[in-house]
Residue frames relative to the residue before (quaternion, step in Angstrom):
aa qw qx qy qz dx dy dz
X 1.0000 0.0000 0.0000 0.0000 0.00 0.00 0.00
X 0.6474 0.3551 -0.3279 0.5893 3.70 0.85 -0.78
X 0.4761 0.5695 -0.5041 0.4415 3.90 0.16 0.16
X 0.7730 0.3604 -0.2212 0.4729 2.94 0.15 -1.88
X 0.4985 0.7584 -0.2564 0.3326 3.84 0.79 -0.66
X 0.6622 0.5855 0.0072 0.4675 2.65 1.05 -1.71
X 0.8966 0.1935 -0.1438 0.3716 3.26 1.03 -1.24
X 0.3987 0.5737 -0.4483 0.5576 3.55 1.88 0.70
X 0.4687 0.6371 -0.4937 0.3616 3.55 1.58 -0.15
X 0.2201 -0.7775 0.5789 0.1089 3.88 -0.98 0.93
X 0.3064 -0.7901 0.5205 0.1043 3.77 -0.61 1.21
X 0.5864 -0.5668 0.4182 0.3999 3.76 -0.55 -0.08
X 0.6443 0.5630 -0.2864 0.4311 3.25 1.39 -0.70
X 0.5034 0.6277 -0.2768 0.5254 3.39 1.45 -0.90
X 0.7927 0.3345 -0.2926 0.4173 3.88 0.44 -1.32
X 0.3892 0.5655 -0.5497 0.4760 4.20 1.65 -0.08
X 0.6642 0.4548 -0.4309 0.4078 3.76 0.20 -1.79
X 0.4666 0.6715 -0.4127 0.4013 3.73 0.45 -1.36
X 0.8378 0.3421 -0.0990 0.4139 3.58 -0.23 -1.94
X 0.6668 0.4848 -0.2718 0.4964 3.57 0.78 -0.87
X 0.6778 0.4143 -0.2804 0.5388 3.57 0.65 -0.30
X 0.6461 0.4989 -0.3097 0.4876 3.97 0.65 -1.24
X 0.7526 0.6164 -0.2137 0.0889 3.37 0.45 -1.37
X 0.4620 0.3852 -0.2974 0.7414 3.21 2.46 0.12
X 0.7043 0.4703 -0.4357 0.3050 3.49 0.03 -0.77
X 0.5617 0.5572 -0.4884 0.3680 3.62 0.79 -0.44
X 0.6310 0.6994 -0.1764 0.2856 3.42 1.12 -0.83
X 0.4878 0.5519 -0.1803 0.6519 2.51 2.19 -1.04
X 0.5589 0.5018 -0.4115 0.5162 3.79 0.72 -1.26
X 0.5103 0.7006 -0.4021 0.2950 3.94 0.14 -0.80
X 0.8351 0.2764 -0.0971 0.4656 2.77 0.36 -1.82
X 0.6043 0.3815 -0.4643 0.5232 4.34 0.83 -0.43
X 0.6557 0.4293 -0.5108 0.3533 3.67 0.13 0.20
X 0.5546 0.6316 -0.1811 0.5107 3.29 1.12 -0.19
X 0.6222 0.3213 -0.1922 0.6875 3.44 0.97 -0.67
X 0.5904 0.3591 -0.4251 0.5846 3.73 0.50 -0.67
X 0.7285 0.3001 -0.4710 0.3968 3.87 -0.19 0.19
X 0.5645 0.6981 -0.3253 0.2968 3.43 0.88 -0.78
X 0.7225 0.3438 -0.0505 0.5977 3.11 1.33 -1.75
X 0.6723 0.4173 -0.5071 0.3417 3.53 0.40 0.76
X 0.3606 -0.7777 0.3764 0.3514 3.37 1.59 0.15
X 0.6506 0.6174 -0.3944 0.2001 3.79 0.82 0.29
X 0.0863 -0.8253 0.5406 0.1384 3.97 0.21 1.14
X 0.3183 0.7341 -0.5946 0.0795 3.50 0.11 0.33
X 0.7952 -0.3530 0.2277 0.4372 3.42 -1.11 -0.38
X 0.6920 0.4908 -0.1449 0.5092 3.48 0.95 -1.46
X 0.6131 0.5470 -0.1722 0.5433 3.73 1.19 -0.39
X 0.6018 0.4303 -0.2122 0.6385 3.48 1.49 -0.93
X 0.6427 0.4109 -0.2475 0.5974 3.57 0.74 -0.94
X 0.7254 0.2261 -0.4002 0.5123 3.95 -0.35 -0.18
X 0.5467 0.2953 -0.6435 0.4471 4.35 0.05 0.03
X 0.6719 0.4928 -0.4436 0.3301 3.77 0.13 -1.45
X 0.5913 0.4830 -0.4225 0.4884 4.02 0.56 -0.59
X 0.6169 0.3636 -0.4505 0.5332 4.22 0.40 -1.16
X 0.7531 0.3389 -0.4639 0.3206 3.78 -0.37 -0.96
X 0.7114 0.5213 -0.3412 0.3252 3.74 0.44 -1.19
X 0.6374 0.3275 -0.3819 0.5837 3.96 1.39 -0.65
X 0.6755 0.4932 -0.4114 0.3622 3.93 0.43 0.02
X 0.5762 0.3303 -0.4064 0.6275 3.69 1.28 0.26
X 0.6185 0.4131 -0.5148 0.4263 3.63 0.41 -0.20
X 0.6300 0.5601 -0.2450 0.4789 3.69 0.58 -0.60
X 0.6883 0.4348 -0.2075 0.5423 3.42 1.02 -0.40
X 0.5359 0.6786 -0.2683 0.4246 2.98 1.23 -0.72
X 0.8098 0.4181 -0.0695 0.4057 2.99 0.74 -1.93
X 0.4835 0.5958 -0.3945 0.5056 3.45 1.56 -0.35
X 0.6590 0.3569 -0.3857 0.5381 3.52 0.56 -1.10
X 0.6219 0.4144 -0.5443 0.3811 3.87 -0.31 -0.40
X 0.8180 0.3892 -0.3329 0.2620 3.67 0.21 -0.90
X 0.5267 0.6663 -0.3757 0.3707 3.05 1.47 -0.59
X 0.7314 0.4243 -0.2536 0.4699 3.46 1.43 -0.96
X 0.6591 0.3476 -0.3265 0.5815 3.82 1.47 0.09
X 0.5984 0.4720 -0.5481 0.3445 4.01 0.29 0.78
X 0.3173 0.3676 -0.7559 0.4391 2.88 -0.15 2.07
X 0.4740 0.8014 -0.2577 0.2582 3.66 1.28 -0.61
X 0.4202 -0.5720 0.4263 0.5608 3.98 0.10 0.19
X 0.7734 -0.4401 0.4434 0.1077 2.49 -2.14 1.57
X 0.6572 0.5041 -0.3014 0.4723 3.37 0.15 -1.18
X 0.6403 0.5290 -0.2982 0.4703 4.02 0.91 -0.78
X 0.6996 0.5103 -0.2471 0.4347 3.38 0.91 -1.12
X 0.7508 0.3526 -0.3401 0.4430 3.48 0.98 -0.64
X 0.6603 0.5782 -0.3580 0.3186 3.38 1.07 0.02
X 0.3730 0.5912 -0.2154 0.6818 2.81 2.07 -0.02
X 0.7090 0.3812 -0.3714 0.4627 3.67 0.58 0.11
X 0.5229 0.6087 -0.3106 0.5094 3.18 1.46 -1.05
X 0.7149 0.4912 -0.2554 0.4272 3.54 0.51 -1.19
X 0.7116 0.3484 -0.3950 0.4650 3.96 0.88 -1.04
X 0.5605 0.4817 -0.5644 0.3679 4.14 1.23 -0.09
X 0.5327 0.5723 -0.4432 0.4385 4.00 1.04 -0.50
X 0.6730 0.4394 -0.3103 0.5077 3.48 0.26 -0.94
X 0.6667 0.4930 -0.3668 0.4218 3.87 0.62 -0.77
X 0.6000 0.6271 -0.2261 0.4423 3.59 1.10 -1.01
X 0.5137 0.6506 -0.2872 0.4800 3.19 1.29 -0.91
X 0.7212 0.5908 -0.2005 0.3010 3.03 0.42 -1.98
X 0.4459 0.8111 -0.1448 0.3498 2.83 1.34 -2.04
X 0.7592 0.4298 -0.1611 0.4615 3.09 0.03 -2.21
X 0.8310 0.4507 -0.2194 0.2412 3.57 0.24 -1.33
X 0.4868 0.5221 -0.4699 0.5194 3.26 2.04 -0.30
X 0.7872 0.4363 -0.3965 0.1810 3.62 0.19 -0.84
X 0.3252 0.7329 -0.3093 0.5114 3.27 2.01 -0.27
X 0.7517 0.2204 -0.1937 0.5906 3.56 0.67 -0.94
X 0.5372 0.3353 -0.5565 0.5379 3.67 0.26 0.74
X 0.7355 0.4043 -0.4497 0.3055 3.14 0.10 -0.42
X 0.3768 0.6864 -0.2527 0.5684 3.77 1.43 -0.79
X 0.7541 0.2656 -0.2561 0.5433 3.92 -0.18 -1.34
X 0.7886 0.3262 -0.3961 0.3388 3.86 0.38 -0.07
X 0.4459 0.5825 -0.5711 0.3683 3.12 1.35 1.01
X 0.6713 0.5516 -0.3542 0.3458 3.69 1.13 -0.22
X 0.8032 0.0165 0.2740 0.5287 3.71 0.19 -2.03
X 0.5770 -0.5023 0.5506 0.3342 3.21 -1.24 0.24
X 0.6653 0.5189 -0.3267 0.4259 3.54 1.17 -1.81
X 0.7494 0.4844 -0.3302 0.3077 3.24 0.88 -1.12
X 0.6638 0.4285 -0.3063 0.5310 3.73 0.95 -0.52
X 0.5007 0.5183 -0.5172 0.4618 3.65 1.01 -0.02
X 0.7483 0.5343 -0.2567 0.2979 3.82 1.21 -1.17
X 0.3433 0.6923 -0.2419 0.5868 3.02 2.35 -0.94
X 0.6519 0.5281 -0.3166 0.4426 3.69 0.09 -1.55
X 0.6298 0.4939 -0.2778 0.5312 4.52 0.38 -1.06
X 0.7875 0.4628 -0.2383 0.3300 3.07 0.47 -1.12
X 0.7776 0.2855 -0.2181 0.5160 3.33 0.54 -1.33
X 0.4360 0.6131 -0.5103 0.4167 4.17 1.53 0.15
X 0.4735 0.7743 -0.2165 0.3598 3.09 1.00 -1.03
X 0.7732 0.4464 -0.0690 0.4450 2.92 -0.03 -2.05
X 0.3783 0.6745 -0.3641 0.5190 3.93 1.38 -1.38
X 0.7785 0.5500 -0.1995 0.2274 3.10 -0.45 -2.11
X 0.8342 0.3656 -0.0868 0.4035 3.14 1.24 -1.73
X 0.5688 0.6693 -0.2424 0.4121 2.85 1.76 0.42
X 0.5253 0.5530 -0.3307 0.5558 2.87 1.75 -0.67
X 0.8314 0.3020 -0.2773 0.3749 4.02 0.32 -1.08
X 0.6625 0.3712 -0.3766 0.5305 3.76 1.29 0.45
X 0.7921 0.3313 -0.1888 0.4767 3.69 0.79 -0.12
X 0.4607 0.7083 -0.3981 0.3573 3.89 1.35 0.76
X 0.4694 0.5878 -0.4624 0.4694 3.35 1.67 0.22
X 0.7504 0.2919 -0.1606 0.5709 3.77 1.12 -0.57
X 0.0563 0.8501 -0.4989 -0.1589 3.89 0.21 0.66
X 0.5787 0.4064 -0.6530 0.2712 3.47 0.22 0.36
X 0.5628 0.6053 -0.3348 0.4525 3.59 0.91 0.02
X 0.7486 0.3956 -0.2762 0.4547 3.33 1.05 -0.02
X 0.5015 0.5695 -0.3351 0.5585 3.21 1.92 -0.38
X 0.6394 0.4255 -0.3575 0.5314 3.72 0.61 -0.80
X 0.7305 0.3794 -0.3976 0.4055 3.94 0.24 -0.47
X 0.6816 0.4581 -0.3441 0.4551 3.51 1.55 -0.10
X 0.6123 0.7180 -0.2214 0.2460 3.39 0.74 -0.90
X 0.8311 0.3676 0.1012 0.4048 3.03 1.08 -2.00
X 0.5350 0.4538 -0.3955 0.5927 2.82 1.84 -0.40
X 0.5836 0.6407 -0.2465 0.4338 3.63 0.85 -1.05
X 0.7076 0.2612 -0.2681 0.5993 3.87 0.65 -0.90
X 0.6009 0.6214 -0.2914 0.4097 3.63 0.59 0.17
X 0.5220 0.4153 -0.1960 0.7188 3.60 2.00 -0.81
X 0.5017 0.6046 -0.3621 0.5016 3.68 0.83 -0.93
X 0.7678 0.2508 -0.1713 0.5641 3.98 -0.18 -1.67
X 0.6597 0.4079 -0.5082 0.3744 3.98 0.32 -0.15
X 0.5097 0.5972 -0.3363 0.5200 3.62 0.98 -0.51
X 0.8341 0.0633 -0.3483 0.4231 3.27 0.26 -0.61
X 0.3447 0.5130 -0.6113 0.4943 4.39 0.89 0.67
X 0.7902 0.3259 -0.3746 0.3592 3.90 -0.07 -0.63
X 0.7811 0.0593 -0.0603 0.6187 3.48 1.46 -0.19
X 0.0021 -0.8020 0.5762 0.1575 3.48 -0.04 1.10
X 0.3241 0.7570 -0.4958 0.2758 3.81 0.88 -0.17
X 0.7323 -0.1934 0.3597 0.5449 3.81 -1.44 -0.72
X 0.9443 0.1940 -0.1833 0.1925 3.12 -0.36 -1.09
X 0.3828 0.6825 -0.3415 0.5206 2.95 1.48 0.12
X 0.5034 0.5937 -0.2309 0.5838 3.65 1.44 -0.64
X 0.7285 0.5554 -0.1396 0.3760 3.35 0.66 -1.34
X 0.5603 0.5956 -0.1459 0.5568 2.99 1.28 -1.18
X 0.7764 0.2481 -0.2349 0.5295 3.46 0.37 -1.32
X 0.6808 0.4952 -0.4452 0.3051 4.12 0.43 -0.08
X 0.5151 0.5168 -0.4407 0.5228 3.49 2.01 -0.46
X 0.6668 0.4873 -0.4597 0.3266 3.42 0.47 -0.40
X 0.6700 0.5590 -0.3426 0.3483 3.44 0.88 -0.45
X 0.3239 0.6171 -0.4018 0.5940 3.38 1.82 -0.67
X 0.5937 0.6464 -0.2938 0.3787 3.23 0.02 -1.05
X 0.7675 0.5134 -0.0990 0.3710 3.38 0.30 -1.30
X 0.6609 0.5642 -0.0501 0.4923 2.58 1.22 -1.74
X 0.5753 0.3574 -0.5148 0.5257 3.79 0.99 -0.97
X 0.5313 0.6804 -0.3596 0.3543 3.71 0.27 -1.56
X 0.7368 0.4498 -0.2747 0.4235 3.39 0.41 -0.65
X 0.7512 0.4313 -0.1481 0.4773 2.91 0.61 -1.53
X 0.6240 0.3211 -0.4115 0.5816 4.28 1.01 -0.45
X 0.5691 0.4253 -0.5518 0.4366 4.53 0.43 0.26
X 0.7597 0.3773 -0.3535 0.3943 3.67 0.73 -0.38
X 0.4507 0.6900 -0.3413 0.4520 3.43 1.35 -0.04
X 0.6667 0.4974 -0.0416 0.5535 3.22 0.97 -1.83
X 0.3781 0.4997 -0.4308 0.6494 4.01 1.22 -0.39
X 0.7955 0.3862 -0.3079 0.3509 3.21 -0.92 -1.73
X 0.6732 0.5431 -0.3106 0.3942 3.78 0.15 -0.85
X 0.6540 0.5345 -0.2349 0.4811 3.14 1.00 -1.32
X 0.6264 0.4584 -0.3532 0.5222 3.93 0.42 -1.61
X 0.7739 0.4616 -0.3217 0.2908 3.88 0.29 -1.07
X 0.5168 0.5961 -0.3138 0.5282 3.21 1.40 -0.64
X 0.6855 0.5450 -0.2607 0.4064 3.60 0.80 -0.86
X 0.5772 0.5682 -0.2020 0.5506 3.03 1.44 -0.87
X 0.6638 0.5344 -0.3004 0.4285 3.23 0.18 -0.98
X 0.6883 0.4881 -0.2341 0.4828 3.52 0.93 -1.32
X 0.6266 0.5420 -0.2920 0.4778 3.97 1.23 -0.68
X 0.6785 0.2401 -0.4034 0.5650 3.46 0.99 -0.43
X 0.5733 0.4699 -0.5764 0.3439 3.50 0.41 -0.25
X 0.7588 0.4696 -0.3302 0.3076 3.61 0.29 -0.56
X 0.4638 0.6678 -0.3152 0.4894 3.33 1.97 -0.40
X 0.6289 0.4334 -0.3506 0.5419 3.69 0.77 -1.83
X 0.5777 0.5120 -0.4390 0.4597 4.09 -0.02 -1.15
X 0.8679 0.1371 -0.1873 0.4392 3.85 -0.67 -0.93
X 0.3422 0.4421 -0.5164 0.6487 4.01 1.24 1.46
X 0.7438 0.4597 -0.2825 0.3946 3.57 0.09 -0.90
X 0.6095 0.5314 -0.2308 0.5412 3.37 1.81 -0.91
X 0.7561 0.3857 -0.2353 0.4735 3.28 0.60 -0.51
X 0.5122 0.5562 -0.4195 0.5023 3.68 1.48 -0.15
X 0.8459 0.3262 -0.2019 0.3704 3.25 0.66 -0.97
X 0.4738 0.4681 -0.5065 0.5476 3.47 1.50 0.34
X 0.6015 0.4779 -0.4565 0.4489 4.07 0.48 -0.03
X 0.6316 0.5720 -0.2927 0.4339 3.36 1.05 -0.99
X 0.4715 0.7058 -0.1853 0.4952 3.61 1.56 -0.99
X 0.7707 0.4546 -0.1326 0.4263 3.42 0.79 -1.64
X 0.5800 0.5590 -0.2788 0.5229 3.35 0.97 -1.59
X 0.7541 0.3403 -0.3127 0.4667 3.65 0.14 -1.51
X 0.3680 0.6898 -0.4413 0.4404 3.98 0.84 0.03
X 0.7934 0.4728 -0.0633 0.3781 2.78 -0.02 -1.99
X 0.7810 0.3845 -0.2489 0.4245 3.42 0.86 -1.19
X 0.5947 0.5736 -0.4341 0.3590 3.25 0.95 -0.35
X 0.6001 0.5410 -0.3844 0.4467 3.29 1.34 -1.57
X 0.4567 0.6323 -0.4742 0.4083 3.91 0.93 -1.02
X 0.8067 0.3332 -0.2267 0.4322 3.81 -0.20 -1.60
X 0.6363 0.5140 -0.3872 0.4254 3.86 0.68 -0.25
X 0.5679 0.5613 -0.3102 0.5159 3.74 1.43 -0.92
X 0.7029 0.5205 -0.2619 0.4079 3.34 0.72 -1.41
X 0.7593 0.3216 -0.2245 0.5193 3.61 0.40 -1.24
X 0.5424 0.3898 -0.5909 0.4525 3.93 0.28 0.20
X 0.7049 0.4345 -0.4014 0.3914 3.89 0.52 -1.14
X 0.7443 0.3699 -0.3616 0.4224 3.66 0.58 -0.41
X 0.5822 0.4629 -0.5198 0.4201 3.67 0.65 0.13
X 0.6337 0.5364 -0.4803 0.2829 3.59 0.91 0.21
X 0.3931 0.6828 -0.3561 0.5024 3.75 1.73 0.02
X 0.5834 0.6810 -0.1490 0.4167 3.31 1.08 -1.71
X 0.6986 0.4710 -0.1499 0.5174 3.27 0.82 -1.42
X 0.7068 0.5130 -0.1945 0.4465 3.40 0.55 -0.80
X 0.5885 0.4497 -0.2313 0.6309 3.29 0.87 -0.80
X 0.6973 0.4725 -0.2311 0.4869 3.82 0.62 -0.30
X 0.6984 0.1783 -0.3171 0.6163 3.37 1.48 -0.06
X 0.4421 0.5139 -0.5721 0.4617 3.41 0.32 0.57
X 0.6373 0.4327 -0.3995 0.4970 3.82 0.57 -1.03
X 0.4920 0.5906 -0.4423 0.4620 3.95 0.69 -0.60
X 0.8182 0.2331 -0.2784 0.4457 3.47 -0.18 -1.71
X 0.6674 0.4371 -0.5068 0.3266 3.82 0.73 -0.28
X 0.5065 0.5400 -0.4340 0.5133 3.22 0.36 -0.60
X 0.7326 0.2943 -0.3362 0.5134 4.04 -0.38 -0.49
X 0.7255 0.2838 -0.5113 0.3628 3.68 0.20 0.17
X 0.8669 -0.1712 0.2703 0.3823 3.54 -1.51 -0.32
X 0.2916 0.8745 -0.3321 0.1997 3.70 0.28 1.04
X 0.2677 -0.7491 0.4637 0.3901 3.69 0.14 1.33
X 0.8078 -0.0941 0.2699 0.5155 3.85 -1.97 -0.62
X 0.8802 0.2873 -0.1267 0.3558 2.77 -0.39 -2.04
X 0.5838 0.5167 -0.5139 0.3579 3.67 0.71 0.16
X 0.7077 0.4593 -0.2148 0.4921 3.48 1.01 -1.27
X 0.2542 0.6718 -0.4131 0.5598 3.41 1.42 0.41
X 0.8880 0.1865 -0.1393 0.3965 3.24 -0.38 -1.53
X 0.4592 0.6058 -0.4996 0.4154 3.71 1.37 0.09
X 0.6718 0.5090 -0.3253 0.4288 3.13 0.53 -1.73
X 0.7826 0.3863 -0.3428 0.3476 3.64 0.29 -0.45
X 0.4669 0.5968 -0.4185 0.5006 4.00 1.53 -0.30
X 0.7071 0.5382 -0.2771 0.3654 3.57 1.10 -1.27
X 0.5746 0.5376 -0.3533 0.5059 3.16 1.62 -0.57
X 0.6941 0.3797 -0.2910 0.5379 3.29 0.24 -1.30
X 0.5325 0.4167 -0.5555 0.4839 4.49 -0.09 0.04
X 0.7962 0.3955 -0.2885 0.3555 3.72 0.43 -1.70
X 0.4207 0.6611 -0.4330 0.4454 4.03 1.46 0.19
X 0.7692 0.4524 -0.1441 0.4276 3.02 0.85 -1.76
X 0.3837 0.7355 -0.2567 0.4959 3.42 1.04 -0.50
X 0.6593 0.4660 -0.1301 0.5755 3.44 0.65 -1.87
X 0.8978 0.1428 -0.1932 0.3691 3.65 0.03 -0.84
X 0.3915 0.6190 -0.4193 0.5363 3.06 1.24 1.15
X 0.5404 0.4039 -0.3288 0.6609 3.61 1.16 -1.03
X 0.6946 0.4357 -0.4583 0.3430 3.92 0.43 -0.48
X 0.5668 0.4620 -0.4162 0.5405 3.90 0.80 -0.61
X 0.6825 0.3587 -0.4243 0.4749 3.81 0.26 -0.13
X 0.6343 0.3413 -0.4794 0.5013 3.87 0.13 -0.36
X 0.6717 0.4898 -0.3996 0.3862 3.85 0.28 -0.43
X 0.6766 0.4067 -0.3897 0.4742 3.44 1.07 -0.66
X 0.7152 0.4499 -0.2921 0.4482 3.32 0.74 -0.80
X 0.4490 0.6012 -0.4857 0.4485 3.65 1.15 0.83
X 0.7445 0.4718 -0.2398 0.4069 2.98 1.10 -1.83
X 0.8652 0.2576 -0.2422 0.3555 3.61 0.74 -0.74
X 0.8466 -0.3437 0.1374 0.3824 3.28 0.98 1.34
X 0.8416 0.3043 -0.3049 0.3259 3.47 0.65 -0.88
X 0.6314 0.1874 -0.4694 0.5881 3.50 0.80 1.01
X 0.3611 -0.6619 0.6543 0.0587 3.13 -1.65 1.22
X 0.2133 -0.7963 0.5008 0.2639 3.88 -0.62 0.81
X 0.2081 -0.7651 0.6084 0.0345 3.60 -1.02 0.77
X 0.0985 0.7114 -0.6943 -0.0469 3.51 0.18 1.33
X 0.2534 -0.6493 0.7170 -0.0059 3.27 -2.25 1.50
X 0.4039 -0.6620 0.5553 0.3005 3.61 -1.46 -0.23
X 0.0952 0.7769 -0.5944 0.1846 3.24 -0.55 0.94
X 0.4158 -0.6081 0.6007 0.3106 3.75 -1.49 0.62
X 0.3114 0.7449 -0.5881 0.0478 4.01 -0.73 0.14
X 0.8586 -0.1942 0.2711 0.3894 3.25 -0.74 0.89
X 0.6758 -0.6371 0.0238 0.3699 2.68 1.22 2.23
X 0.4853 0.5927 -0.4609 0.4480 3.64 1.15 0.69
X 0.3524 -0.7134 0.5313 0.2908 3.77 -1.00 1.03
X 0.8684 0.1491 -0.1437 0.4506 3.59 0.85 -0.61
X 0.0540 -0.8364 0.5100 0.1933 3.94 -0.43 -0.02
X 0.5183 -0.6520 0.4950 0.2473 3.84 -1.09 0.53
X 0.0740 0.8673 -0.4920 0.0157 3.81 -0.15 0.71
X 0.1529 -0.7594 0.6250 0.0962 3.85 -0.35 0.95
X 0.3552 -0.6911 0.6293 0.0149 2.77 -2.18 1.16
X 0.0347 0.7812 -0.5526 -0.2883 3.60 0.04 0.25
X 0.7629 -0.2836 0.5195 0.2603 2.94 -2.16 0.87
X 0.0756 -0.6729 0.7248 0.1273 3.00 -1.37 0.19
C-alpha cells in the first residue's frame, strides 16, 4: 500500500515535465477540435458553444504551463497546486469531449465514426504528453472515452453498437495500461539520475579527502626530513672535528666512511624535500634536453616564489 502510495504521489518535478511537454501539444489539441467541428458540418449553438469551450480551456491551459515552466524554481508547494489546477482544467476538457460525443450521435454514424479518430486520437495524445501526472491522464482518457462508448450505444443501442462501445473500452484499457508503463519508466529514469548524482558528489568528496590525506602526508615527509637532517648535520661535524684530531689509518678509515654514509643520507633527505615540494606546488618540474655527462635528458626544478 505505501509503494503503490508512493507512486500516485505527484512531485513538482513531475508537474514542470507535465508543463514542458503539454505546453505545445495543447496547440496541437486546438487545431483537432477544430477539424472535429469542421467535419461534422454542425454550426448550431451547442456546437458553437462546445469548440469556443475546447479553444478557451486549451489557451488557458497553455497558458498556465508556460507560467509554471517559468516559476519551477518557485516553492514546491506552488508547483503542486499548479498540478492540481492543470488536472481541473483537464477534467474540464474531459467533460467537453464527452458532450461532443454525445452531440455527434445526434447526427450519422459517418459523423461519430469521424468524431470517434478524433477524440481516439486526442486519448492517444494524452497518454505520451500527460503520463508524468496520471490522474490527469486517466481523466483525459476515461471520460472522453466513456462518452464515445454511451454515444455509440444512443446511435445504436442494438449489438453492435455495444460492440463498438466495448472495443472502445479495450481501448481504454490498452491506453491505460501503456500511461502507467510510460510513468514507471519515467519515475525509474529519475531515479537512476538521483543516485547517479548522489554516487558523483561521494566520489567528490572521496577525492577531496584523498586530496587532504595526500596534503597532509606530504607536509608530514617535508616536516620529518628537515627535522632529521638536523641530527645528520651534527653527526657530520663531529666526523670534521674527528678527523682533524690525532687519528691512526684504521680510525680515519672508519670516519671517512660515517662521512660517506651521513653525506648519502643527506642526499635522500634533500630527496623527500624535492618530492614534497613537487607535491605541494612550490616547485614546478621542467624536463629540457641537454648533453651532460652522457645523459640525453635531465630534470631541472624551479622554485615558486
Amino acid at each position: 500500500m505505501l509503494l503503490q502510495a508512493e507512486r500516485w504521489r505527484v512531485e513538482p518535478w513531475q508537474v514542470v515535465y507535465l508543463c514542458e511537454i503539454g505546453s505545445r501539444a495543447w496547440f496541437i489539441h486546438i487545431a483537432v477540435v477544430t477539424l472535429a467541428f469542421l467535419a461534422q458540418g454542425d454550426t448550431g449553438t451547442l456546437a458553437q458553444l462546445w469548440l469556443a469551450g475546447m479553444v478557451v480551456l486549451s489557451l488557458v491551459i497553455c497558458g498556465m504551463c508556460q507560467y509554471a515552466i517559468r516559476r519551477k524554481s518557485a516553492d514546491d508547494r506552488w508547483l503542486i497546486r499548479a498540478g492540481w489546477a492543470h488536472t481541473f482544467l483537464t477534467t474540464l476538457v474531459a467533460l467537453f469531449w464527452f458532450l461532443g460525443a454525445v452531440l455527434a450521435a445526434r447526427s450519422s454514424f459517418e459523423n461519430l465514426l469521424l468524431y470517434s479518430f478524433a477524440l481516439g486520437g486526442t486519448a492517444l495524445g494524452a497518454v505520451s504528453s500527460q503520463h508524468s501526472v496520471l490522474r490527469s491522464c486517466f481523466i483525459s482518457i476515461w471520460i472522453g472515452l466513456l462518452g464515445l462508448a454511451v454515444a455509440h450505444i444512443l446511435l445504436d443501442p442494438g449489438a453492435a453498437g455495444a460492440i463498438n462501445a466495448g472495443m472502445i473500452v479495450l481501448y481504454g484499457g490498452a491506453l491505460s495500461i501503456l500511461a502507467v508503463r510510460m510513468n514507471r519508466f519515467l519515475l525509474s529514469n529519475r531515479g537512476l539520475a538521483r543516485n547517479l548524482d548522489a554516487q558523483l558528489a561521494e566520489l567528490s568528496r572521496e577525492h577531496q579527502r584523498a586530496e587532504e590525506a595526500n596534503q597532509a602526508k606530504t607536509r608530514f615527509l617535508a616536516n620529518a626530513s628537515h627535522d632529521l637532517r638536523q641530527p645528520v648535520h651534527a653527526i657530520g661535524m663531529l666526523t670534521t672535528i674527528l678527523r682533524q684530531s690525532s687519528l691512526n689509518d684504521e680510525a680515519r678509515e672508519l670516519v671517512d666512511r660515517i662521512d660517506a654514509s651521513v653525506d648519502s643520507l643527506s642526499g635522500l633527505f634533500q630527496s623527500l624535500l624535492d618530492v614534497s615540494a613537487v607535491d605541494l606546488g612550490r616547485v614546478v618540474p621542467r624536463p629540457r634536453s641537454s648533453i651532460w655527462a652522457g645523459c640525453s635528458t635531465s630534470l631541472r626544478f624551479r622554485m615558486l616564489r
